[in-house]
NUTORTI-235611 format. One record per residue (C-alpha): residue number from 1; residue in one letter; chain; y, z, x. Coordinates in nm, 4 decimals, always signed. Each point is the difference from the previous one (the first is absolute). Example, Ala and Ser with C-alpha at 12.3 -4.5 7.8 and 13.67 -1.06 7.14 Angstrom:
BEGIN
PT    nr   rest   kette          Y          Z          X
PT     1      A       A    -0.4500    +0.7800    +1.2300
PT     2      S       A    +0.3440    -0.0660    +0.1370
end
This chain:
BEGIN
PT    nr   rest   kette          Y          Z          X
PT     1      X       A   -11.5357   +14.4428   +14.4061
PT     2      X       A    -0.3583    +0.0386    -0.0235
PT     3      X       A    -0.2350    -0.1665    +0.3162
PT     4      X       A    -0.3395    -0.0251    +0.0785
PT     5      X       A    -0.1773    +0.0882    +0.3325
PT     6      X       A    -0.2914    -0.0710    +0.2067
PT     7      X       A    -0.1366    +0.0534    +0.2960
PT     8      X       A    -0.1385    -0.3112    +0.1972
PT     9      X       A    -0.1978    +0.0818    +0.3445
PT    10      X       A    +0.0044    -0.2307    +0.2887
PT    11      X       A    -0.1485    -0.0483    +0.3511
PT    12      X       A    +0.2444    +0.2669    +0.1463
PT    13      X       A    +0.2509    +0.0274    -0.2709
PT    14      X       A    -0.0001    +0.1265    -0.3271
PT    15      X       A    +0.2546    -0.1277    -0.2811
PT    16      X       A    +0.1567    +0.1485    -0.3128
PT    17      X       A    +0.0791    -0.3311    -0.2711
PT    18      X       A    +0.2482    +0.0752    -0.2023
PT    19      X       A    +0.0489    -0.1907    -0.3865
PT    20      X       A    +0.3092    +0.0426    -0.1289
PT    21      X       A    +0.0911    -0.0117    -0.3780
PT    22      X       A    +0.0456    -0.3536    +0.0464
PT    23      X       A    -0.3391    -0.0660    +0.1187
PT    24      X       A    +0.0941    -0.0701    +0.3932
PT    25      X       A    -0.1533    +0.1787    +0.2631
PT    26      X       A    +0.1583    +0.1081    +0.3191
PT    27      X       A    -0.2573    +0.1319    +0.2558
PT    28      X       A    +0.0885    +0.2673    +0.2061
PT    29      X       A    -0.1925    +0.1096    +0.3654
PT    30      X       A    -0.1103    +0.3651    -0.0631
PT    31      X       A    +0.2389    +0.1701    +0.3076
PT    32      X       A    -0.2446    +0.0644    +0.2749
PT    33      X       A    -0.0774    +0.3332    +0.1165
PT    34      X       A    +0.1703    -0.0186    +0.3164
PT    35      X       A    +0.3152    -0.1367    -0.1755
PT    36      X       A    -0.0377    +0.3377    -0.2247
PT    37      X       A    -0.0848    +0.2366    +0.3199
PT    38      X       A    +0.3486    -0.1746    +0.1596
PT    39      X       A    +0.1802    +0.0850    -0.3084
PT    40      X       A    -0.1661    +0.3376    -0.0222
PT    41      X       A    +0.1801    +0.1010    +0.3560
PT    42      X       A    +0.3050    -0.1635    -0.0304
PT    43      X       A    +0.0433    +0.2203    -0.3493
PT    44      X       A    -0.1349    +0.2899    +0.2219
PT    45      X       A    +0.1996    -0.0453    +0.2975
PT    46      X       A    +0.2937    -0.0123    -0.2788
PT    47      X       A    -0.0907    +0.3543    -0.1745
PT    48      X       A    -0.0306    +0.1684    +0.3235
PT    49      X       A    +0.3671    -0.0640    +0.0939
PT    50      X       A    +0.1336    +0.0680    -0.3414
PT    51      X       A    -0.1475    +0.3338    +0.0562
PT    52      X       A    +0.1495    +0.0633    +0.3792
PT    53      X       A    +0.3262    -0.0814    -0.1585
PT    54      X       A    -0.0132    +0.2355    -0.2907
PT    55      X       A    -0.1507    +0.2742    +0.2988
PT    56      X       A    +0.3254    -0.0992    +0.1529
PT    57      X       A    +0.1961    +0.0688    -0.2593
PT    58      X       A    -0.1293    +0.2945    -0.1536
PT    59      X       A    +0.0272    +0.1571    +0.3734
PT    60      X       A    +0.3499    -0.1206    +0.0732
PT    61      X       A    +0.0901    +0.1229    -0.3684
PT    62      X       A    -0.1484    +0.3363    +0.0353
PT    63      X       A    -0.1908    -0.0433    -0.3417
PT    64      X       A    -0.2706    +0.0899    +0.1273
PT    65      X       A    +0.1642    +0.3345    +0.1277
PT    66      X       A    +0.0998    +0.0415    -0.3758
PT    67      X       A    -0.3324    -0.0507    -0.1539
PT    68      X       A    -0.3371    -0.0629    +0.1805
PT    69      X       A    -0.1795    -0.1555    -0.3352
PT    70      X       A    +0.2885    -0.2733    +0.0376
PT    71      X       A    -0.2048    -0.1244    +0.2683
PT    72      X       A    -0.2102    -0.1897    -0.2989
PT    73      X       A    +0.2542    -0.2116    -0.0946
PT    74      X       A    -0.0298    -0.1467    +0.4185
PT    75      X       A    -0.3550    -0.1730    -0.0850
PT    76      X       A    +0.1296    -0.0998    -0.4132
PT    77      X       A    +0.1296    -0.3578    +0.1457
PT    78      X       A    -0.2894    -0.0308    +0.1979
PT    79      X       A    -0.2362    +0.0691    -0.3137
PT    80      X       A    +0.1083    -0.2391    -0.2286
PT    81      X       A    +0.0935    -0.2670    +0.2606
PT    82      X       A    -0.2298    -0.2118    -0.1568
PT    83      X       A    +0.0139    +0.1133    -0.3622
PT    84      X       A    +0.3801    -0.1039    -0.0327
PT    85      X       A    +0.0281    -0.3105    +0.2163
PT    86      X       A    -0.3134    -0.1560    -0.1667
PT    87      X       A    +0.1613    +0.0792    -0.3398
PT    88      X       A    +0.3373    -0.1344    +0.1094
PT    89      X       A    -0.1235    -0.2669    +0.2114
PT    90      X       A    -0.2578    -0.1800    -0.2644
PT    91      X       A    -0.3469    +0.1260    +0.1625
PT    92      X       A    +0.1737    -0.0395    +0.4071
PT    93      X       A    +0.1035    +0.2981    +0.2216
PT    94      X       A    +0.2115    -0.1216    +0.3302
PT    95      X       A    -0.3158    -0.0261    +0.1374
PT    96      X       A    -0.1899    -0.2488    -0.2474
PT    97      X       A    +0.3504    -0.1600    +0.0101
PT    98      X       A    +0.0076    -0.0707    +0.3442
PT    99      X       A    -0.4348    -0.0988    +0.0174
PT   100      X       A    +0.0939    -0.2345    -0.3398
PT   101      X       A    -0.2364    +0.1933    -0.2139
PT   102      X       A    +0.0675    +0.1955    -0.3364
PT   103      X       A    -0.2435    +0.1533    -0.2766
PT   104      X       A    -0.0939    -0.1891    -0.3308
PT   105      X       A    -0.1968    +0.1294    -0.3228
PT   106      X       A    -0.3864    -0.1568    +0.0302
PT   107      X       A    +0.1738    -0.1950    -0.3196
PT   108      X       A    +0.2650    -0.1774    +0.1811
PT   109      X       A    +0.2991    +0.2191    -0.0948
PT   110      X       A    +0.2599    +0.2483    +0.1487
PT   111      X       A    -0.1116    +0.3261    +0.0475
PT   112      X       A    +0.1006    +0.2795    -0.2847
PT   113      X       A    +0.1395    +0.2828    +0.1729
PT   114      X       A    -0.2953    +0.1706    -0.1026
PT   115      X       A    -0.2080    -0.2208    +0.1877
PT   116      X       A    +0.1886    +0.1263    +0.2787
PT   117      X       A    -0.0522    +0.3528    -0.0320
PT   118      X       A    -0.3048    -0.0455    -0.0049
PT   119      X       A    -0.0343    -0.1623    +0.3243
PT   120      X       A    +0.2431    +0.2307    +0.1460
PT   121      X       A    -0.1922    +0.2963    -0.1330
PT   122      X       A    -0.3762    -0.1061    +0.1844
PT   123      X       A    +0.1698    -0.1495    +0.2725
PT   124      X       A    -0.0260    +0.3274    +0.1976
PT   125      X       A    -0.3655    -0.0440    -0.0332
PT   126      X       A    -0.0125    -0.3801    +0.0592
PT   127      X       A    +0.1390    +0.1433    +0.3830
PT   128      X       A    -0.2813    +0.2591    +0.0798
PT   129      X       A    -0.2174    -0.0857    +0.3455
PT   130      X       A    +0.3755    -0.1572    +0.1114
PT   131      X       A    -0.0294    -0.2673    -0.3091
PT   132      X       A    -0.3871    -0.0762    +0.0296
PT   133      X       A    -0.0597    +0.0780    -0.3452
PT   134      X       A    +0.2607    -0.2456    -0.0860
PT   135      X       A    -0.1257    -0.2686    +0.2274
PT   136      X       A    -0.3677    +0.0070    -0.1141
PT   137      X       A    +0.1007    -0.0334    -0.3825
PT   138      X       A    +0.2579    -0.3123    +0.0947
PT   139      X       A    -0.3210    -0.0929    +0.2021
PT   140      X       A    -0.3027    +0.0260    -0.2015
PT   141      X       A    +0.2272    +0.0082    -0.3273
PT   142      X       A    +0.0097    -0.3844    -0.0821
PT   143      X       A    +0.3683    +0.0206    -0.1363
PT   144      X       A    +0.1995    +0.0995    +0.3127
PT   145      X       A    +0.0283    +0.3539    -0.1931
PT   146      X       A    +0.0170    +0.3682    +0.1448
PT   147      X       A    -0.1241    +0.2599    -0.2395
PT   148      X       A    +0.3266    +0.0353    -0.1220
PT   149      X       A    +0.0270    -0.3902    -0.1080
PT   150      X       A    -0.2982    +0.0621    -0.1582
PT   151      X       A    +0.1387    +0.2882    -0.2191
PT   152      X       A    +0.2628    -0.1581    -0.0577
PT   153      X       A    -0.1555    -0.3913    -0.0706
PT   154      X       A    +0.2768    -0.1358    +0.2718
PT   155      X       A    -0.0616    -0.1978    +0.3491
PT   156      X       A    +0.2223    -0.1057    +0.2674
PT   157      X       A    +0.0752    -0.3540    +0.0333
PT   158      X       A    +0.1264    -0.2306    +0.2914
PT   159      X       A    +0.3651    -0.2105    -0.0329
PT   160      X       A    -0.0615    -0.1614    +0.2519
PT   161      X       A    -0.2066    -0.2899    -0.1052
PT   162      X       A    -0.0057    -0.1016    -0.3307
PT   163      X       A    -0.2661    -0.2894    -0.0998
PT   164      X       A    +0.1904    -0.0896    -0.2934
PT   165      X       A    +0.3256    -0.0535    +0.2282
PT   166      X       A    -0.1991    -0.2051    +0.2862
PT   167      X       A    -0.1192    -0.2176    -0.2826
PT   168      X       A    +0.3883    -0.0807    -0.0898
PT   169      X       A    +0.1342    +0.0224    +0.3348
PT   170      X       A    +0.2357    -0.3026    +0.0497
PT   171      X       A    -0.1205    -0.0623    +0.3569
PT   172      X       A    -0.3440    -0.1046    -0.2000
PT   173      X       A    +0.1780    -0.2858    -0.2009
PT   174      X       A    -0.1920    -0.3612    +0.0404
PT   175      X       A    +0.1949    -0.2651    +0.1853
PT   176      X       A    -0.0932    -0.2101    -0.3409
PT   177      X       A    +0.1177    +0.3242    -0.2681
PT   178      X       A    +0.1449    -0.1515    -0.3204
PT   179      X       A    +0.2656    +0.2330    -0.1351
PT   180      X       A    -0.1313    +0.1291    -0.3709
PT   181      X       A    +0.4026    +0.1005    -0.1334
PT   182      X       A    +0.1797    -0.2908    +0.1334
PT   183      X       A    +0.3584    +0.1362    -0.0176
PT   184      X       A    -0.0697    +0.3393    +0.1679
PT   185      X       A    +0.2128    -0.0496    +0.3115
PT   186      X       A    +0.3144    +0.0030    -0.2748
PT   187      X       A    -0.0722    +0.3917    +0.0149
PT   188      X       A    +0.2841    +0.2180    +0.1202
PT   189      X       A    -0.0921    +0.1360    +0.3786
PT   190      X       A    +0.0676    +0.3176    -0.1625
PT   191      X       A    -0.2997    -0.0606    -0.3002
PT   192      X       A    -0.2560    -0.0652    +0.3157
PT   193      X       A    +0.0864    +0.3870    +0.1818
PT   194      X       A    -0.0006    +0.1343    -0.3387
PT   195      X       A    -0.3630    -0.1631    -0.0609
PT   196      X       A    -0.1308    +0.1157    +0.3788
PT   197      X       A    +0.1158    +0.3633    -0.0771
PT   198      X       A    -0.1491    +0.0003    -0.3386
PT   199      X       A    -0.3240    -0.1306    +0.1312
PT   200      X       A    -0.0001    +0.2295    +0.3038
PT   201      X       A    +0.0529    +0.2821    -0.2663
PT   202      X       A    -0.3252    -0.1245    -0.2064
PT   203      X       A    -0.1632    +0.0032    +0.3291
PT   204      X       A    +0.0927    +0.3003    +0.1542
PT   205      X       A    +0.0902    +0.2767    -0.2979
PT   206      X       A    -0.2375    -0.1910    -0.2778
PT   207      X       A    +0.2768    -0.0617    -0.2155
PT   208      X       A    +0.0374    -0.2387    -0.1604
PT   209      X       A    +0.3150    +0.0267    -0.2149
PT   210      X       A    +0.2239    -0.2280    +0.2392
PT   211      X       A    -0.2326    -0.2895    +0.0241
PT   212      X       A    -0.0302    +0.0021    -0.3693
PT   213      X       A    +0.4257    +0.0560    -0.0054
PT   214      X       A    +0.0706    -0.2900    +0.2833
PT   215      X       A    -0.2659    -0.2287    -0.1533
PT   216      X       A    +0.1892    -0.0208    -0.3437
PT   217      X       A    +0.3094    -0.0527    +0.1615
PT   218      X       A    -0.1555    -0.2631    +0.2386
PT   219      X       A    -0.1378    -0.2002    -0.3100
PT   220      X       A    +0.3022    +0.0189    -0.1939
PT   221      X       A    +0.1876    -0.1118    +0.2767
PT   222      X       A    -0.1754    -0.3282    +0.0630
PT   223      X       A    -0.0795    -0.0283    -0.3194
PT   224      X       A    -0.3627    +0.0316    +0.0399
PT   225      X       A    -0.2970    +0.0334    -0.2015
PT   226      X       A    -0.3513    +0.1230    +0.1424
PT   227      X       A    -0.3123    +0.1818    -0.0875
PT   228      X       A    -0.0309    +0.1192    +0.3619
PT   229      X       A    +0.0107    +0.3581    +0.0369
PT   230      X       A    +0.3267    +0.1088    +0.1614
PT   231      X       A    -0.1321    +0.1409    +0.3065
PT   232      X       A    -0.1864    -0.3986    +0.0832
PT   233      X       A    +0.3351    -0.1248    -0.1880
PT   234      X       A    +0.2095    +0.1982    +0.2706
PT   235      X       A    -0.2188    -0.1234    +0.3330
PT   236      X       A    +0.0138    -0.3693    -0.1538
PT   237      X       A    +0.3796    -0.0148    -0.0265
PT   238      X       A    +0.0307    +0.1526    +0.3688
PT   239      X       A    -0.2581    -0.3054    +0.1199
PT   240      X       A    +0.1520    -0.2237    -0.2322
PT   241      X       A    +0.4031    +0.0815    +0.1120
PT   242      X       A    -0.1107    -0.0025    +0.4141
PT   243      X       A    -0.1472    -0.3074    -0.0619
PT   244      X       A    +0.2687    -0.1896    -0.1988
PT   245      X       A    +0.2360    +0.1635    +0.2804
PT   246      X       A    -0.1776    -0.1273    +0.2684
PT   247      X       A    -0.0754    -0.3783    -0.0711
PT   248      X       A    +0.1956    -0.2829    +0.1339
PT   249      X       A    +0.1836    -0.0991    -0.3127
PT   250      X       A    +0.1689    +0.3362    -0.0048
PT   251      X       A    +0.0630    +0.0146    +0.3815
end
């Protein structure tokens, strides 16, 4: 799937708007530099007792008695820490995990694991003068990008807020909302998880393969015909099935 990007600058924030294929953008809060710095030591804090373990075992193993240029492999974890867990974690190590951030292509898509490597392979410099070159591109930079985002046409995005979401939050419902698909609260509970995990998925990893999956099921369940694009479709049915739930004729 195929998105667009751009980059929309505010008072103190800064915004990447995302259009899907279907033409509905979800804007996402570039992650702020002390949510990356956080991250940064967490992931650092991590790598550093990886490689007190491996010291551990190689001495209580004797390898190191056996061969001295085994010592490499103690620092090999540590190396590509971030390599592997940002390739097997869609753009997150533990420590974007636990901050809520994770990398995106400038376009709106996952990562290739090229785009990786190439991250990876600058990030040494992006951490000369303890990280200040990183800091002053994020800084100065426009796009929340250190130099290897920028060689690699990726930025780091915030989960934590989505503007798209806190437009279709059900807690923002008016007392006076009119349902728009009537017989939505004759979903399955089961259909309504499916649809927040789907949508959580779109959110989160930028795919967009379960809404698109849940949505057809959804409409052929109800028996429903719409030109709304699934992702609005999805939020609609949520508002539409809460609200059907909660008024007095069903209580």
């Amino acid at each position: 799937m195929i998105h667009c990007l751009t980059v929309e600058k505010y008072t103190f924030l800064e915004q990447v708007s995302i259009t899907t294929s279907q033409n509905v953008q979800i804007n996402y809060t570039l992650a702020g530099l002390s949510d990356r710095i956080f991250a940064y030591l967490i992931d650092i804090v991590i790598m550093i007792s990886i490689t007190i373990l491996m010291v551990l075992i190689f001495i209580y193993t004797g390898l190191l008695d056996t061969s001295p240029l085994l010592g490499f492999l103690i620092i090999v974890p540590a190396m590509f820490y971030h390599l592997a867990l940002e390739v097997t974690m869609q753009g997150q190590s533990i420590g974007k995990r636990m901050m809520h951030i994770k990398v995106v292509k400038l376009d709106g898509s996952q990562p290739n694991i090229g785009n990786f490597i190439l991250r990876w392979i600058i990030w040494p410099i992006d951490t000369v003068f303890y990280g200040g070159i990183a800091i002053l591109c994020i800084t100065i930079g426009g796009k929340g990008q250190r130099l290897g985002d920028m060689a690699a046409g990726t930025t780091v995005i915030s989960l934590k807020n989505s503007a798209f979401l806190q437009q279709h939050t059900l807690s923002r419902l008016p007392e006076n909302y009119q349902p728009v698909f009537a017989n939505a609260d004759q979903l399955p509970g089961a259909y309504i998880e499916l649809i927040h995990q789907a949508l959580k998925a779109n959110v989160e990893l930028l795919d967009g393969r379960p809404i698109a999956a849940i949505s057809a099921k959804v409409k052929e369940k109800l028996c429903i015909a719409t030109d709304q694009p699934d992702i609005v479709f999805l939020h609609t049915i949520i508002k539409d099935y809460n609200h059907l739930l909660s008024s007095p004729e069903n209580k």
